[in-house]
Backbone as CSV, one residue per row, in Angstrom:
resi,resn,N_x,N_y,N_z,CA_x,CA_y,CA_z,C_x,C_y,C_z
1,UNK,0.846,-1.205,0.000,0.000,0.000,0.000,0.873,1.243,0.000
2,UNK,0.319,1.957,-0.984,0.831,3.754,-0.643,0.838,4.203,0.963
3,UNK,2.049,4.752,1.177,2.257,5.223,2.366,2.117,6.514,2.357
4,UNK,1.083,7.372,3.096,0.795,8.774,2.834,0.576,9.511,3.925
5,UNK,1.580,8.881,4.783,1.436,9.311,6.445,2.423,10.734,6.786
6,UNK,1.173,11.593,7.278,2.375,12.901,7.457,1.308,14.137,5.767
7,UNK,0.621,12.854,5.655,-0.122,13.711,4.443,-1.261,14.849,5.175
8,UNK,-2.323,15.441,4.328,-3.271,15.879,4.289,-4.595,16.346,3.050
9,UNK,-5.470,15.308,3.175,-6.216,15.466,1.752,-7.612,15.706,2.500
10,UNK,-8.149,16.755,0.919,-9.350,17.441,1.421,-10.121,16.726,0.370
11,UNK,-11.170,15.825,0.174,-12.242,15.440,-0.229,-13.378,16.035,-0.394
12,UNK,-14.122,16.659,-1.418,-14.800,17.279,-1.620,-16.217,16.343,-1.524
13,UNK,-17.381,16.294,-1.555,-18.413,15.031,-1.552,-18.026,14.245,-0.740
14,UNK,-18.010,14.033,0.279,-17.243,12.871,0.994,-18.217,12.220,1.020
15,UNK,-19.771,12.680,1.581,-20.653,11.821,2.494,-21.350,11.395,1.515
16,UNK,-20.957,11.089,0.180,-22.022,10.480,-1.050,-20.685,9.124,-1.272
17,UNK,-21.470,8.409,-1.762,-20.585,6.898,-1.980,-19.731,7.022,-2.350
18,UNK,-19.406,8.070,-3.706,-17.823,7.932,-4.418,-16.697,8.348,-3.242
19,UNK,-17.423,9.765,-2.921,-16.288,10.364,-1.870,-15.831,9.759,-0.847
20,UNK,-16.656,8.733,-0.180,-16.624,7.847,0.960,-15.657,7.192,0.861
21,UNK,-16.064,6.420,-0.722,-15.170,5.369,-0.823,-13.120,5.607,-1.139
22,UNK,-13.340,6.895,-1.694,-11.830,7.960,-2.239,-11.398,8.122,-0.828
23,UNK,-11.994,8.906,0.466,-11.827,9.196,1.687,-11.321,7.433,2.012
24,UNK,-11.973,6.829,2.037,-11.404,5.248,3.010,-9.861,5.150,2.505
25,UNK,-9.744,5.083,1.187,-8.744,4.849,0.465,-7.878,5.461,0.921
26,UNK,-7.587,6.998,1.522,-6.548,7.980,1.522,-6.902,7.133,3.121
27,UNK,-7.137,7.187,3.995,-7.050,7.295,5.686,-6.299,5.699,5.631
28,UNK,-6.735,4.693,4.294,-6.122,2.962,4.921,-4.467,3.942,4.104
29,UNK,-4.031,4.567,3.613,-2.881,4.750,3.455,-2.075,6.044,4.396
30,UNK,-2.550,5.829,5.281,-2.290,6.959,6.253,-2.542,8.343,6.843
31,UNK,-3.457,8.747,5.670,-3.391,10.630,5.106,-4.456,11.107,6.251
32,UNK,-3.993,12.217,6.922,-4.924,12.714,7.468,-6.344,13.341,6.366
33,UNK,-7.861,12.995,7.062,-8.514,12.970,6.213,-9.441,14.209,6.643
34,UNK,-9.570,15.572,5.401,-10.895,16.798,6.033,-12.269,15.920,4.794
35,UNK,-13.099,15.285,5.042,-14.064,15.367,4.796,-15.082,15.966,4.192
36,UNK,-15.443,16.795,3.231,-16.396,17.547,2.816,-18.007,17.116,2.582
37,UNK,-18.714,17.972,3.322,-19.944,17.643,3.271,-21.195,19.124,2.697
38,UNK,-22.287,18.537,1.861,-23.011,19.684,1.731,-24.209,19.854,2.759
39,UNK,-24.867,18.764,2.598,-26.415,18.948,3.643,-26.385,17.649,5.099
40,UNK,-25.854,16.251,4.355,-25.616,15.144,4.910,-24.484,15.168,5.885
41,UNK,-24.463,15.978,7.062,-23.687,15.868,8.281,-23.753,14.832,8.777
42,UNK,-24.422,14.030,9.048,-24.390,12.696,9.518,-23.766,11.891,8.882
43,UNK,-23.918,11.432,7.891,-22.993,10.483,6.848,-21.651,11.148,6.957
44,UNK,-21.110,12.237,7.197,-19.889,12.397,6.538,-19.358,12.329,8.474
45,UNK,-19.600,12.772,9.666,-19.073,12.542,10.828,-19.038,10.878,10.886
46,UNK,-20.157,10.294,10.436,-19.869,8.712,10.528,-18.822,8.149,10.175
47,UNK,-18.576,8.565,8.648,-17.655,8.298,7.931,-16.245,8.456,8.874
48,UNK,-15.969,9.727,9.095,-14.814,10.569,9.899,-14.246,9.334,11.030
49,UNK,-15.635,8.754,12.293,-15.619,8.170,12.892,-14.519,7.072,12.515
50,UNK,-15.069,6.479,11.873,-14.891,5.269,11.124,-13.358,5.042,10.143
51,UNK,-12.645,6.031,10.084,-11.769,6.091,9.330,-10.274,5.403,9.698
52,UNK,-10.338,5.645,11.455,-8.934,5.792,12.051,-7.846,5.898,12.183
53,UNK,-8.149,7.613,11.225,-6.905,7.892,11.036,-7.503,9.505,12.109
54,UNK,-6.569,10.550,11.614,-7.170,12.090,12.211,-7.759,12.266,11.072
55,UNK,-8.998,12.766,11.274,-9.780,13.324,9.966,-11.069,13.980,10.779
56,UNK,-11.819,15.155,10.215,-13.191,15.595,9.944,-13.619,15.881,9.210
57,UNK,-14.860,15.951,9.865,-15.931,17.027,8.564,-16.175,18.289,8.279
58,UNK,-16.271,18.693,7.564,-16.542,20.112,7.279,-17.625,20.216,6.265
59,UNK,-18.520,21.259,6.303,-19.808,21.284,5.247,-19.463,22.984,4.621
60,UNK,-19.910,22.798,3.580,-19.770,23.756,2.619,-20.767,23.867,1.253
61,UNK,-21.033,24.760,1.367,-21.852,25.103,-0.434,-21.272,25.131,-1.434
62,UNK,-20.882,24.033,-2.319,-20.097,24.996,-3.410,-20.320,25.025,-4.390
63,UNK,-21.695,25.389,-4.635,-22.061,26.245,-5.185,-21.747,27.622,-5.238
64,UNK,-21.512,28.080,-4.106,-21.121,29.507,-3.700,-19.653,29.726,-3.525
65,UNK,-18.365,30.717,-4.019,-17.047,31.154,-4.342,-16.823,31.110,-3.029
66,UNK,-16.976,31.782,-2.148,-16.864,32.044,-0.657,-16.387,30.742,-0.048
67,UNK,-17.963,29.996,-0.427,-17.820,28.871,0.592,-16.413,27.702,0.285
68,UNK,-16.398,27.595,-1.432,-15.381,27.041,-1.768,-13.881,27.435,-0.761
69,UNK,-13.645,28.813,-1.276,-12.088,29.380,-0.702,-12.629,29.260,0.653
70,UNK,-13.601,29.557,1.584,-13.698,29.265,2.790,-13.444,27.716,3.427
71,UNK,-13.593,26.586,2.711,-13.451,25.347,2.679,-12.179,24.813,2.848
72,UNK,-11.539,25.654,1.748,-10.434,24.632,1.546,-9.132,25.699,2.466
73,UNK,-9.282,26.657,3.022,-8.820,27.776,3.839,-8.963,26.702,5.116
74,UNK,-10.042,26.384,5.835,-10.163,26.094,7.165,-9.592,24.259,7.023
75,UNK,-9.669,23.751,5.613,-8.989,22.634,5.806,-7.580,22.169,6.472
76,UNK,-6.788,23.093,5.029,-5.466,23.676,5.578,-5.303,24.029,6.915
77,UNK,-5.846,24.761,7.176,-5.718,25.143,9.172,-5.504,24.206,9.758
78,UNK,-6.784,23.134,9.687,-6.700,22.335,10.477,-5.718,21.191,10.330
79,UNK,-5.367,20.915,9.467,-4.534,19.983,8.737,-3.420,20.583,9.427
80,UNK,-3.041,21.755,9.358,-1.789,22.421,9.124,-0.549,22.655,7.986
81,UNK,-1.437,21.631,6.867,-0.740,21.549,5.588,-2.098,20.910,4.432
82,UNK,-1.444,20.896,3.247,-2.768,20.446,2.616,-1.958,19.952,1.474
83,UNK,-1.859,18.459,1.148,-1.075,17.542,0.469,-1.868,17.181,-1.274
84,UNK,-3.018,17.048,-0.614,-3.970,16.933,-2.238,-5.313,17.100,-1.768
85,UNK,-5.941,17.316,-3.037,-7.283,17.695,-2.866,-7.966,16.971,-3.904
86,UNK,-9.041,15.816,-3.705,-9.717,15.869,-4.878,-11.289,15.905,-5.069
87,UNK,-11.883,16.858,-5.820,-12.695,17.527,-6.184,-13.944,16.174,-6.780
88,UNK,-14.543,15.527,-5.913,-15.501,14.954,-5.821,-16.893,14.841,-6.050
89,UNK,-17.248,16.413,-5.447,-18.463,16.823,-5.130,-18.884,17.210,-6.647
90,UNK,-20.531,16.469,-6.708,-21.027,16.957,-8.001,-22.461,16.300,-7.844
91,UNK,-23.032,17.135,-8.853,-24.241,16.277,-9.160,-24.988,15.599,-10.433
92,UNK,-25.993,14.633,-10.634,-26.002,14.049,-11.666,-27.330,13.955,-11.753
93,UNK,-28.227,15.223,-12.373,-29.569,14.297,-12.532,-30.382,14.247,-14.031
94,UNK,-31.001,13.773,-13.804,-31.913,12.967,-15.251,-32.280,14.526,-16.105
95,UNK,-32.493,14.802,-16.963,-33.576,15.700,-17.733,-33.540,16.037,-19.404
96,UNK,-34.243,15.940,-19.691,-34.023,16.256,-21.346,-34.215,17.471,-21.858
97,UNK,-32.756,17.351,-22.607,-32.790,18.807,-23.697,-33.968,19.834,-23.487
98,UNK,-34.899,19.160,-24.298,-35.834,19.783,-24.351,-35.985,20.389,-23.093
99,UNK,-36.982,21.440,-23.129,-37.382,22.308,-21.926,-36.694,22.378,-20.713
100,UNK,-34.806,21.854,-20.780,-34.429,22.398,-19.744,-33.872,24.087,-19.626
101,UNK,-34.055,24.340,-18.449,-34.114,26.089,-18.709,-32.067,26.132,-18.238
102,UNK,-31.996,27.372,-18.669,-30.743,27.971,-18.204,-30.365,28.031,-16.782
103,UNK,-31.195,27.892,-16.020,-31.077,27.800,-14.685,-30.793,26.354,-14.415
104,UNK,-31.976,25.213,-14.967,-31.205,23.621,-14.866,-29.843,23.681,-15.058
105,UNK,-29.481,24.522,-16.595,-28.068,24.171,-16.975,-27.210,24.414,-15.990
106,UNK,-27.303,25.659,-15.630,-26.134,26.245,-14.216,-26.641,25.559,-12.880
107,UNK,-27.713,24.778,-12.346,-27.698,23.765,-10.999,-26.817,23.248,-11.210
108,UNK,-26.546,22.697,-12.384,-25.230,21.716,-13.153,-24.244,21.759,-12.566
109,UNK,-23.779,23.177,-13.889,-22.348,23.369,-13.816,-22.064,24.184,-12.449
110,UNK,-22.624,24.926,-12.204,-21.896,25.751,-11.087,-21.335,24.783,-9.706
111,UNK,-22.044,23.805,-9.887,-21.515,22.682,-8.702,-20.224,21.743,-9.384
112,UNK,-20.692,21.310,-11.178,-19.734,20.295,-11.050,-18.349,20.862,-11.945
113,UNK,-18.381,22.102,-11.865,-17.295,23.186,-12.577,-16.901,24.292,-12.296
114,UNK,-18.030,25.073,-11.580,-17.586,26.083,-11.169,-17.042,26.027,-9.725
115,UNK,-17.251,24.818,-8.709,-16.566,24.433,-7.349,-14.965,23.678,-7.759
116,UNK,-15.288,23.029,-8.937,-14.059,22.575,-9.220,-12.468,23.642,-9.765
117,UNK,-13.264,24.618,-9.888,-12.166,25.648,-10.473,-11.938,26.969,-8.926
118,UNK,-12.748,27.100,-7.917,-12.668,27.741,-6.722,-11.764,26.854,-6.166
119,UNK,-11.997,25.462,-5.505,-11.323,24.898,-4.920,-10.023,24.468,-5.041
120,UNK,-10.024,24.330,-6.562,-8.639,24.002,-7.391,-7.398,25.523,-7.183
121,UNK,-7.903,26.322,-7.468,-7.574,27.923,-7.418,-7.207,27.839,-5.999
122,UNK,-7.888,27.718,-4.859,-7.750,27.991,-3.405,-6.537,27.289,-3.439
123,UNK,-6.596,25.951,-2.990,-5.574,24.786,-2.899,-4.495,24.634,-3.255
124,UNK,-4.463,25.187,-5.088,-2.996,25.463,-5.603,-2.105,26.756,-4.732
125,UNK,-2.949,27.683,-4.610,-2.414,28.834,-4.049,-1.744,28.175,-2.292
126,UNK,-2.345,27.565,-1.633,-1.370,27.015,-0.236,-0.461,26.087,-0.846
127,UNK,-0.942,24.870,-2.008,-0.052,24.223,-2.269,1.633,24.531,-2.876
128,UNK,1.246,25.933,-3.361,2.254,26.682,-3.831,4.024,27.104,-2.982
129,UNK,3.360,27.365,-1.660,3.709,27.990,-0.737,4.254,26.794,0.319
130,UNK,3.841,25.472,-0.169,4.486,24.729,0.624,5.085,24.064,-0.252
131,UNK,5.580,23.792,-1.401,6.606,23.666,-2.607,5.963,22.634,-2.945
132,UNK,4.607,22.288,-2.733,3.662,21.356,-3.993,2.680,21.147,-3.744
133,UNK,2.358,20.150,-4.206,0.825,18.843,-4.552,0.255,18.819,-5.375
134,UNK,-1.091,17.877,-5.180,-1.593,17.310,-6.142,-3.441,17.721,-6.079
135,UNK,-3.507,17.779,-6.885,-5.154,17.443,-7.181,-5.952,16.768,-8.433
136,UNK,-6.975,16.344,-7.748,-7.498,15.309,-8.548,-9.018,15.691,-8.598
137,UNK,-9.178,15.652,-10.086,-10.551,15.786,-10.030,-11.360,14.174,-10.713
138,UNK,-12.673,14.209,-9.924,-13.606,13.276,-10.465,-14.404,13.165,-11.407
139,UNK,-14.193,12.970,-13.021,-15.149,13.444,-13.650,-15.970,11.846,-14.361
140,UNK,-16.147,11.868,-15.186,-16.674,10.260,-15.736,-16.519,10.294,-17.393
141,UNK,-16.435,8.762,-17.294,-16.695,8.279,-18.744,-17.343,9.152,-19.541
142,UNK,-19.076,9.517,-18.967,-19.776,10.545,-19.557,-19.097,11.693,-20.508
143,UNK,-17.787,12.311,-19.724,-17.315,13.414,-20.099,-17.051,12.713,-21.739
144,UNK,-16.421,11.648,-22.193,-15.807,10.953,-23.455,-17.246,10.394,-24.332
145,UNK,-18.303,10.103,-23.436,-19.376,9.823,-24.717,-20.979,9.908,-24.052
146,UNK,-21.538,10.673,-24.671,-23.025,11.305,-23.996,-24.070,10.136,-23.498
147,UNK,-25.069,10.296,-22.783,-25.970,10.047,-22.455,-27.401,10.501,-22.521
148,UNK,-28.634,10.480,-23.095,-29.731,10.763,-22.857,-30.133,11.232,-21.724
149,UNK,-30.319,12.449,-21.721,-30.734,13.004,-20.338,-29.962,13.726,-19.567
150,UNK,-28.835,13.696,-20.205,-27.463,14.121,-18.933,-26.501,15.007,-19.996
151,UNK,-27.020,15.762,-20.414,-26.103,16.764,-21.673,-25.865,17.785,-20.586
152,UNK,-26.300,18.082,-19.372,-25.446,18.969,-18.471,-24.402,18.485,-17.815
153,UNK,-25.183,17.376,-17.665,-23.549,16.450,-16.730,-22.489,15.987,-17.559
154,UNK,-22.865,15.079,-18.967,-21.814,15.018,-20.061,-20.817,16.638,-20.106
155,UNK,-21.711,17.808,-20.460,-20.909,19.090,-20.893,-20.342,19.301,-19.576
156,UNK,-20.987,19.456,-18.067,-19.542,19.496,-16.628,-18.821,18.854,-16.889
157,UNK,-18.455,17.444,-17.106,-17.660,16.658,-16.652,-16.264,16.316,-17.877
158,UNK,-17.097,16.925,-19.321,-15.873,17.310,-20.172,-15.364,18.367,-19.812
159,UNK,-15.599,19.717,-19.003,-15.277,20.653,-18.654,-14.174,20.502,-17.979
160,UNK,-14.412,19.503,-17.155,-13.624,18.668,-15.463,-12.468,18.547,-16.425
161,UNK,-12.593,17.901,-16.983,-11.196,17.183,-17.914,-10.030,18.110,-18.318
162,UNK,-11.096,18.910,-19.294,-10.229,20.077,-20.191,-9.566,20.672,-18.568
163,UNK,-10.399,21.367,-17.190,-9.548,22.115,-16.345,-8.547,21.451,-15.614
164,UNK,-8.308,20.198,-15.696,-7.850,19.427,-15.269,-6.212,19.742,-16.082
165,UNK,-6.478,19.714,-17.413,-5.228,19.195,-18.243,-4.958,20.952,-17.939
166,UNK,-5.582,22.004,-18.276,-5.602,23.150,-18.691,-4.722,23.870,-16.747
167,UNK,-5.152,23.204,-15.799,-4.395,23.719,-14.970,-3.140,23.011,-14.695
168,UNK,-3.168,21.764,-14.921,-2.167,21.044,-15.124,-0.586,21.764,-15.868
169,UNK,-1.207,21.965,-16.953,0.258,23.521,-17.217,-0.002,24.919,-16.840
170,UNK,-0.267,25.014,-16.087,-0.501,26.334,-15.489,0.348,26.235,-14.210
171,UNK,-0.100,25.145,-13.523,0.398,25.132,-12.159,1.513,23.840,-11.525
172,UNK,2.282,23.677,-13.331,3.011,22.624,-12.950,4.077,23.460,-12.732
173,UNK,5.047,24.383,-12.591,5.963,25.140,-12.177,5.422,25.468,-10.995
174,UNK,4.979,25.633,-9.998,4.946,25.648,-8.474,4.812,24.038,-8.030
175,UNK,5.154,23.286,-8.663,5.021,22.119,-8.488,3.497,21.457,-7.880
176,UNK,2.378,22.087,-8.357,1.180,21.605,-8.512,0.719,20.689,-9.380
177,UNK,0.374,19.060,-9.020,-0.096,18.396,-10.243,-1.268,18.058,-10.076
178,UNK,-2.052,18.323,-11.801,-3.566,18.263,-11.731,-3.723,17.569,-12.612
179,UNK,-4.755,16.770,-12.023,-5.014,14.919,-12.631,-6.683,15.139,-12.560
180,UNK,-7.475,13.847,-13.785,-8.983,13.672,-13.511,-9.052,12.368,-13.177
181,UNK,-9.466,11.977,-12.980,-10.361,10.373,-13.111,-11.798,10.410,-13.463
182,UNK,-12.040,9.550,-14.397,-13.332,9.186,-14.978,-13.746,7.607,-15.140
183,UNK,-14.199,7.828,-13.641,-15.039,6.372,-13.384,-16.303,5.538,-14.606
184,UNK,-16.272,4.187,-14.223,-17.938,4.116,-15.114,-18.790,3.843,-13.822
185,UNK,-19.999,3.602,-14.009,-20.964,2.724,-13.503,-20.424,2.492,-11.891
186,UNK,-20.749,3.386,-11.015,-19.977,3.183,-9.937,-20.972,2.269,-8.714
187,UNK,-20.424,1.423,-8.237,-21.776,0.402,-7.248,-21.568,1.191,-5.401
188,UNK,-22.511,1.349,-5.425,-22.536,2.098,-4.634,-23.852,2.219,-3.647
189,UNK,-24.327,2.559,-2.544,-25.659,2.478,-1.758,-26.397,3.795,-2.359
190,UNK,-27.590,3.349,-2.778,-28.404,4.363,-3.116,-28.644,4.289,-5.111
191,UNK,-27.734,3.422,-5.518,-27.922,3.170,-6.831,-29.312,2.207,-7.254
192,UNK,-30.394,3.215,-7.559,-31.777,2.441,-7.614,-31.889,2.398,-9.578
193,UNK,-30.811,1.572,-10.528,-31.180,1.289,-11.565,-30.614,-0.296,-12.212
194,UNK,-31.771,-0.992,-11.572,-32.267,-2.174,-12.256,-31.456,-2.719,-13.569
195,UNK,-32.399,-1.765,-14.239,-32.015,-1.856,-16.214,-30.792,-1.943,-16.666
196,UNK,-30.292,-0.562,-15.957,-28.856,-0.087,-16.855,-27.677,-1.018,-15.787
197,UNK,-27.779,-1.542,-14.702,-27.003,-2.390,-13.947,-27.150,-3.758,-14.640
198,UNK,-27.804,-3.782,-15.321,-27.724,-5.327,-16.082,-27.735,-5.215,-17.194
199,UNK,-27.671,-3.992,-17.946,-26.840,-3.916,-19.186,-25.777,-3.630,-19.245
200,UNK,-25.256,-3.151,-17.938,-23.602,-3.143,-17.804,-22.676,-4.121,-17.912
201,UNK,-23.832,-4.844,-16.716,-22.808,-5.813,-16.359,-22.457,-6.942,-17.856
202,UNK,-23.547,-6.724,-18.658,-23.624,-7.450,-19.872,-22.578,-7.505,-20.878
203,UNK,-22.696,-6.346,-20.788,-21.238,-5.783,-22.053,-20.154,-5.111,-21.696
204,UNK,-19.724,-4.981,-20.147,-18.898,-4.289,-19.298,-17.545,-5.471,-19.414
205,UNK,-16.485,-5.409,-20.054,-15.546,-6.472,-20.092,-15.074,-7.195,-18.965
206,UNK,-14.963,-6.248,-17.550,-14.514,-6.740,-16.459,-16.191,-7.450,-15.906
207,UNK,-17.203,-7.234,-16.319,-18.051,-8.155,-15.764,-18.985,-7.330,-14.665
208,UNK,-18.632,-6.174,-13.899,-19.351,-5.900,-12.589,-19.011,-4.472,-12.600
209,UNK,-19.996,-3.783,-11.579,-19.758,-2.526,-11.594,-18.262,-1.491,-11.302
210,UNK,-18.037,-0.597,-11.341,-16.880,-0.298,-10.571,-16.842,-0.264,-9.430
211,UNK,-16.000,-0.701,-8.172,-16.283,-0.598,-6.917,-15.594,1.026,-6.446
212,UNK,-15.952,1.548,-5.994,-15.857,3.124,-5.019,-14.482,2.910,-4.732
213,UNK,-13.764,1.701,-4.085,-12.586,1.626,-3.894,-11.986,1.689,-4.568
214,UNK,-11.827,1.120,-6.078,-10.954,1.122,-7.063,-10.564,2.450,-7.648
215,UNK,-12.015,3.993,-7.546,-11.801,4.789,-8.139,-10.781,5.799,-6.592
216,UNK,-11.244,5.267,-5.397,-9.966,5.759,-4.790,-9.270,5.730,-4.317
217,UNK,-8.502,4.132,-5.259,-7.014,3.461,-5.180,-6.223,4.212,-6.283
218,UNK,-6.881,4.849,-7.487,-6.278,5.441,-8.306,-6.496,7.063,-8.197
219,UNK,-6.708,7.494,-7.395,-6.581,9.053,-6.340,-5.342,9.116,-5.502
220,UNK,-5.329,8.060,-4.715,-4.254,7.804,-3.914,-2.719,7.745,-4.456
221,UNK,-3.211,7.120,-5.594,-1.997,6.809,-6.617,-1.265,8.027,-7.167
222,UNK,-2.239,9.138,-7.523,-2.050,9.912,-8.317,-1.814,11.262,-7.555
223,UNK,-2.229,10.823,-5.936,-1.515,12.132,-4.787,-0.141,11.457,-4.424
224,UNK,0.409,10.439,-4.603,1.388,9.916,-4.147,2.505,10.048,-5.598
225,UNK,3.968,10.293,-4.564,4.897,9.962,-5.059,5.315,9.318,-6.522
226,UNK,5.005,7.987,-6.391,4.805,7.549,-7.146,4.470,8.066,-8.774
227,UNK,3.626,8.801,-8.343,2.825,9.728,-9.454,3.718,10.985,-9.955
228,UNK,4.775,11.209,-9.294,5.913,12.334,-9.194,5.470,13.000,-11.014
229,UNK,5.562,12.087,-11.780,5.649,13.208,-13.305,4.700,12.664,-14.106
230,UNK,3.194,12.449,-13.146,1.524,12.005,-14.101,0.691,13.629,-13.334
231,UNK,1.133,14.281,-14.779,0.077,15.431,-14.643,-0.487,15.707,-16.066
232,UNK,-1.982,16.268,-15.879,-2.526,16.463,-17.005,-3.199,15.373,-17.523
233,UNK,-3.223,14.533,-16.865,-4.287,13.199,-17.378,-5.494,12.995,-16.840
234,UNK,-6.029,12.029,-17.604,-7.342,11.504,-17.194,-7.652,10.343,-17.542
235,UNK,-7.548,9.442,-16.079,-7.423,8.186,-15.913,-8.795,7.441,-15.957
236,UNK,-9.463,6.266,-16.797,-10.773,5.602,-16.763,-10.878,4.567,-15.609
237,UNK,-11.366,4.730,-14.554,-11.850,3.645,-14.016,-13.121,2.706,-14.584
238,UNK,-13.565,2.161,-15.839,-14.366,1.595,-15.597,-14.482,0.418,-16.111
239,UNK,-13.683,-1.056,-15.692,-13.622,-1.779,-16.008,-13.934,-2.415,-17.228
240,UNK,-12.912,-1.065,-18.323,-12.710,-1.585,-19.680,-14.251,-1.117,-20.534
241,UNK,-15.167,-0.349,-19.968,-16.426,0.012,-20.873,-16.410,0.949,-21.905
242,UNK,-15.073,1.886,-22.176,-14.456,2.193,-22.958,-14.125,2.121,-23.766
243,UNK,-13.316,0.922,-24.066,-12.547,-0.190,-24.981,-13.538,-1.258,-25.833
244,UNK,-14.626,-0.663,-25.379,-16.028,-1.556,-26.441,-15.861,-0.618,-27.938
245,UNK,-16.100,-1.123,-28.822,-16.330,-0.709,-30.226,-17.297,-0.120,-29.769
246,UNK,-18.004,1.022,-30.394,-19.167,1.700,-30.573,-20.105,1.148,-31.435
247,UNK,-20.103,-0.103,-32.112,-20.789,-0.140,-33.418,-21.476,-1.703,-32.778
């Protein structure tokens, strides 16, 4: 296992399955863990509980600029350093083209792009000052090929990518490295779809969903050492659903 003791990573979404599962990942490799939560305080102190490493929670809007730089400001504090950050928090819901208004579009993005570019901005700026790190953002498969219903979340999460690579040379001379990951089909509590879980698993090469852990064994990877000269990428977690022909 990655040894990341003496670390400090700020998790954005913690108390939703992906983040949970990215958070377990960093605390079984040592990292002190800040938690991020939006409404679900309970899930994310549980989580904290449960980690045993030093870690909390913290709740934040980020939706809102403030709350972002306010977030990742009081992380650092508490931490006393801030090693990586990865940008988790987002949302994903159903709606079609049609009659969605400009306001649907920005519920979107302002959470799964415009928090990702506050927090990223905050973070590099301490990371700067302590002669590095890393961040990682979460974006998905989606971002590489659309979905019915999800042309806001497809257009965030290609966004995720491009700021990903796009800060990636920006902030690789302060020795800041900025990485994405793009999970598939993630299994997780609270996943209520029947249909599309058994058409995955159908034509999914590895056979089964992605597990939460896998997408943050390759977070861990990519705040660690190891990772010393992987910036500007964007890594697929999804057991090869990618690598299908389209036809």
């Amino acid at each position: 296992m990655i040894d990341l003791r003496g670390t400090a990573v700020l998790v954005t979404g913690a108390s939703g399955g992906v983040g949970s599962g990215i958070a377990r990942r960093f605390a079984a490799a040592g990292a002190a863990v800040v938690a991020h939560y939006h409404r679900d305080r309970v899930s994310a102190e549980e989580l904290v509980g449960s980690l045993g490493v030093r870690a909390v929670a913290l709740g934040a809007d980020l939706a809102m600029e403030a709350e972002c730089l306010r977030l990742v400001e009081e992380a650092a504090g508490w931490a006393g350093r801030l090693d990586a950050l990865v940008n988790c928090a987002g949302v994903q819901p159903d709606q079609a083209l049609a009659g969605m208004s400009l306001a649907d579009w920005r519920a979107v993005v302002d959470v799964n792009v415009a928090s990702v570019f506050a927090c990223t901005q905050a973070a590099a700026g301490i990371m700067a000052r302590q002669g590095g790190g890393s961040v990682t953002h979460v974006a998905s498969i989606q971002a590489h090929a659309p979905a019915e219903g999800h042309a806001h979340y497809c257009a965030s999460k290609a966004a995720v990518v491009m700021h990903a690579r796009s800060a990636a040379l920006e902030y690789g001379r302060v020795g800041v490295r900025v990485n994405s990951v793009s999970p598939g089909l993630v299994d997780r509590e609270g996943l209520d779809w029947e249909e599309g879980v058994r058409r995955w698993r159908e034509v999914v090469p590895l056979g089964e969903l992605v597990p939460a852990s896998a997408v943050g064994d390759v977070c861990v990877f990519l705040a660690s050492p190891m990772a010393a000269f992987v910036t500007g990428q964007d890594v697929c977690v999804d057991g090869g659903m990618t690598a299908r022909p389209p036809w």
